[in-house]
C-alpha positions in Angstrom: 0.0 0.0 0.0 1.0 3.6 -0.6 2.9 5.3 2.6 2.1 8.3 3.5 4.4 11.3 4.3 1.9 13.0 6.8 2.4 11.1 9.8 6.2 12.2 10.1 5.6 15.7 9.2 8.4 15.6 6.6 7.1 16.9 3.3 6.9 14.4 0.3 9.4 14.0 -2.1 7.6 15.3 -4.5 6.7 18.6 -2.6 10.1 19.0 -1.0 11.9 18.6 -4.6 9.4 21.7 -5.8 10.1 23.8 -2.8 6.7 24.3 -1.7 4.4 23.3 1.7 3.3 19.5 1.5 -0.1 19.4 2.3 -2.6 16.9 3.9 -4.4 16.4 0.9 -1.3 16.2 -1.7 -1.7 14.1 -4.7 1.8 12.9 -4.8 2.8 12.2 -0.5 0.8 8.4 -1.1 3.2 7.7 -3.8 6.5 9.7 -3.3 7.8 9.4 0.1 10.3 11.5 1.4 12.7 8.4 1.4 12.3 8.3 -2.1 13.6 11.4 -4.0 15.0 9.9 -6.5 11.8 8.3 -7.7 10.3 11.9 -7.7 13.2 13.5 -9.4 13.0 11.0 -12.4 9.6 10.9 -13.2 9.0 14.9 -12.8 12.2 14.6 -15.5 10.6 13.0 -18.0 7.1 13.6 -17.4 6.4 16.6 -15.6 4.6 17.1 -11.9 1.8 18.7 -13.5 0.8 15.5 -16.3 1.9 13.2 -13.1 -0.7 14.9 -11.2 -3.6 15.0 -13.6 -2.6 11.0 -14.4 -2.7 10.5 -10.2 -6.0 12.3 -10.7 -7.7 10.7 -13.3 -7.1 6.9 -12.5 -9.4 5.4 -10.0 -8.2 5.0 -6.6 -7.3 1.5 -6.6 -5.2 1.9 -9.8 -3.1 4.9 -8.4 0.1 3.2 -6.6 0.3 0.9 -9.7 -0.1 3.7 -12.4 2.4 5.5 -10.1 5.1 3.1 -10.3 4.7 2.2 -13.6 5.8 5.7 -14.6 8.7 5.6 -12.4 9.4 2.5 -13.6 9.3 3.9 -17.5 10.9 7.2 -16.3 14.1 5.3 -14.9 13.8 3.1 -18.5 14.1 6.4 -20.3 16.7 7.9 -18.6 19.2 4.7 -19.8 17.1 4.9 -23.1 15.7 8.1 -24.1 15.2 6.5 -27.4 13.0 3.4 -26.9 12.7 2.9 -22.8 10.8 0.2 -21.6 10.5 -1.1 -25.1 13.9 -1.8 -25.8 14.2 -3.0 -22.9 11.7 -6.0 -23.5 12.8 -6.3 -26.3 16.3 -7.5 -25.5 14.2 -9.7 -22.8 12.4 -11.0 -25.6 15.4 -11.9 -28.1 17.1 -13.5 -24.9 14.3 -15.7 -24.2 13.9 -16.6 -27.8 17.9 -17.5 -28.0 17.6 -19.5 -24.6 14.4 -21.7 -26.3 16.4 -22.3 -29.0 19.1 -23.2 -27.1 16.8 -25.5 -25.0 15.8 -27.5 -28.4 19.0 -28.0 -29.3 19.7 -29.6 -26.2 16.7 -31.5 -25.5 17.2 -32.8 -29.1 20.5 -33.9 -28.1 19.2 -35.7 -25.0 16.8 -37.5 -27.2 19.7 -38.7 -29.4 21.5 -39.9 -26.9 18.3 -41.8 -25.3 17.4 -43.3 -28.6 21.5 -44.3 -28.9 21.1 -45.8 -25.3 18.3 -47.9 -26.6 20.4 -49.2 -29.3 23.5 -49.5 -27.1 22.9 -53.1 -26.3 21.9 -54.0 -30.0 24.8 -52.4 -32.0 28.3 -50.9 -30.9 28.4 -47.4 -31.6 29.8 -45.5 -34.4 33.7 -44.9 -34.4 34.4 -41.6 -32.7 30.9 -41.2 -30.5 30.0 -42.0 -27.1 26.9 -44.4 -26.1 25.0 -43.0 -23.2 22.8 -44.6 -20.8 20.6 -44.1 -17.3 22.8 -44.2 -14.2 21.3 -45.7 -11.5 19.3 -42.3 -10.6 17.2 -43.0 -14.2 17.7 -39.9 -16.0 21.1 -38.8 -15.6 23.6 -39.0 -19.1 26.5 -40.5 -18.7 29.3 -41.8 -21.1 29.0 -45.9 -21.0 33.0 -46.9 -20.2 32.3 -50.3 -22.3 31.7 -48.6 -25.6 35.3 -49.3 -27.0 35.3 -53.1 -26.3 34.6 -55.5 -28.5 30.7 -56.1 -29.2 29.6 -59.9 -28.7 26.6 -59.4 -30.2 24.6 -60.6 -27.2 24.2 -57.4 -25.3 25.3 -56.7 -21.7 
């Protein structure tokens, strides 16, 4: 919930960073408390106190804090962005997640080829140059099979 800057008599961040008397019915001491200039001083950067406080004003009560901290959130993105904020932040997210999934096929692919070369482990000696895996006695660990090099006898082990 929103804290508010009344109780200690310390003006809000806000009101102290505009120079002027913080009082009991101020828009911005829910959402800027004095503990938090910085949050003040970055969103009055890039968006002004006055659209701030007709924004405060014009979202419903319940939606305030969040609408309040989404700004600040977009305000700190635009001071490291000034160009694409928030946006380009997600969309490095996004091309990171997309690399890791791909990365995450590959090597479930890989698993799969090793479990289909464990099932044929027993049936034909690997190809020159390649491991054979198996399950280790905790069923679903990989694990390079130490017999792979000796002669195959054609009955399985």
């Amino acid at each position: 919930m929103a804290s508010s800057s009344h109780s200690s008599n310390f003006p809000c961040a806000a009101c102290k960073f505009l120079r002027r008397k913080c009082m009991p019915d101020c828009v911005f001491a829910p959402y800027f408390p004095p503990e938090e200039p910085q949050k003040f001083i970055n969103v009055h950067k890039i968006f002004g106190a006055s659209n701030v406080s007709k924004l405060i004003n014009e979202v419903g009560p319940h939606q305030r804090e969040d609408a309040v901290n989404s700004l600040a959130y977009e305000a700190e993105a635009r001071l490291k962005d000034p160009v694409y904020g928030c946006v380009g932040a997600i969309s490095i997210l996004q091309r990171q997640v997309l690399r890791l999934q791909r990365e995450l096929d590959a090597i479930h692919a890989d698993l799969i080829r090793y479990a289909t070369a464990t099932c044929n482990c027993n049936e034909m000696p690997p190809p020159m140059g390649r491991n054979c895996f198996h399950h280790n006695s905790s069923g679903n660990i990989y694990h390079p099979n130490p017999h792979w090099n000796e002669p195959y006898e054609g009955n399985g082990r």
